[in-house]
C-alpha positions in Angstrom: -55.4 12.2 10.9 -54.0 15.1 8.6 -52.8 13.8 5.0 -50.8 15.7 2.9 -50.9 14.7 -0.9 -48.7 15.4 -3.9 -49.6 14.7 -7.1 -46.8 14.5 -9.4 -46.9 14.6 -13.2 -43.9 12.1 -14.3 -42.2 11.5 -17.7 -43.2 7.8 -18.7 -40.8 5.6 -17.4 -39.6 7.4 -14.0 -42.3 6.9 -11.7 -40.7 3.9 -9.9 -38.0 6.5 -8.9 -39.9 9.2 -8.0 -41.7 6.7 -5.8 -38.6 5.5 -4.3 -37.6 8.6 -3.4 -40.7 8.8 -0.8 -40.5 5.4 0.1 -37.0 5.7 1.1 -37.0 8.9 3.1 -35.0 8.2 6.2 -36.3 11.5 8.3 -40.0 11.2 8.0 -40.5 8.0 10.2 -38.5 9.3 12.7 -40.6 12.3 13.4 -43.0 12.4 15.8 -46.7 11.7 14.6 -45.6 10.7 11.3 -48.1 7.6 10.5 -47.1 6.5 7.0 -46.6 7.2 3.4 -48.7 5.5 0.7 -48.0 5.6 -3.5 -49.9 5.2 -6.1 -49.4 5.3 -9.7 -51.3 5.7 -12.9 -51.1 5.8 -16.5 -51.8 9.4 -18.2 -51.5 9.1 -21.9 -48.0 8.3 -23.9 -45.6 11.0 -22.5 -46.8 11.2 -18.9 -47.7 9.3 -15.8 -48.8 10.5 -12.5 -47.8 9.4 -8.7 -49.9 10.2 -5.8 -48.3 10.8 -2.8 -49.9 10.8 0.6 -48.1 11.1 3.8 -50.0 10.6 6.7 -49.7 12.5 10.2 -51.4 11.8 13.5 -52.3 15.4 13.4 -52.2 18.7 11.6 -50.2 20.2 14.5 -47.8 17.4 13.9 -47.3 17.9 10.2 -46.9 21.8 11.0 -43.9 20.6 13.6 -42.5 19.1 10.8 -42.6 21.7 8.5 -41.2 24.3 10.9 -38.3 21.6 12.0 -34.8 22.4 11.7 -34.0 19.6 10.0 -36.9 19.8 7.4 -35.5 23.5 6.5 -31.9 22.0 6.1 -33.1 19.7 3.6 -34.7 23.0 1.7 -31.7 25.4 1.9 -29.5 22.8 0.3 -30.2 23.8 -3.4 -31.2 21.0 -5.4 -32.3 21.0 -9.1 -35.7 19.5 -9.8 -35.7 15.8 -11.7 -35.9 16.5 -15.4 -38.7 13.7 -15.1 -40.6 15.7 -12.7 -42.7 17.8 -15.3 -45.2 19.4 -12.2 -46.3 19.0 -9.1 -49.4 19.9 -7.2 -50.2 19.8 -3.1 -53.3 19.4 -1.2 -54.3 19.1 2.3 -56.8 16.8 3.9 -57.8 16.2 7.7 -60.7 13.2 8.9 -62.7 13.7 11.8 
């Protein structure tokens, strides 16, 4: 299995919609050796509150399929401003054997 997780830092009060907008990606499942995506969310302090992200692949070649997809690249040329809400963002990549 090869996870990818984001860890987001979120303004209080918007992590259930960063989370939704994970949970209801349309194109992910669709791929092939996509496994699942799983959320988590904690408290930081007053201003902030982080979400964990981890979507799961069957492998790591699958994930790189992915990322060299047409249809993954079409989602990145389409210029979209980052969530005011999203104050940072930070990836990691983990494999089990």
């Amino acid at each position: 299995m090869f996870i990818q997780a984001r860890k987001l830092s979120i303004a209080r009060g918007f992590s259930e919609a960063a989370v939704n907008k994970f949970k209801t990606s349309t194109l992910l499942p669709q791929q092939p050796g996509f496994d699942s995506i799983e959320t988590y969310v904690r408290s930081v302090n007053k201003e902030s509150e982080e979400v964990l992200v981890l979507i799961k692949w069957d492998t790591k070649k699958d994930w790189q399929n992915w990322e060299k997809s047409d249809v993954h690249k079409a989602g990145h040329r389409i210029k979209k401003e980052r969530p005011e809400y999203i104050l940072g963002m930070e990836m990691s990549y983990y494999e089990s054997f």
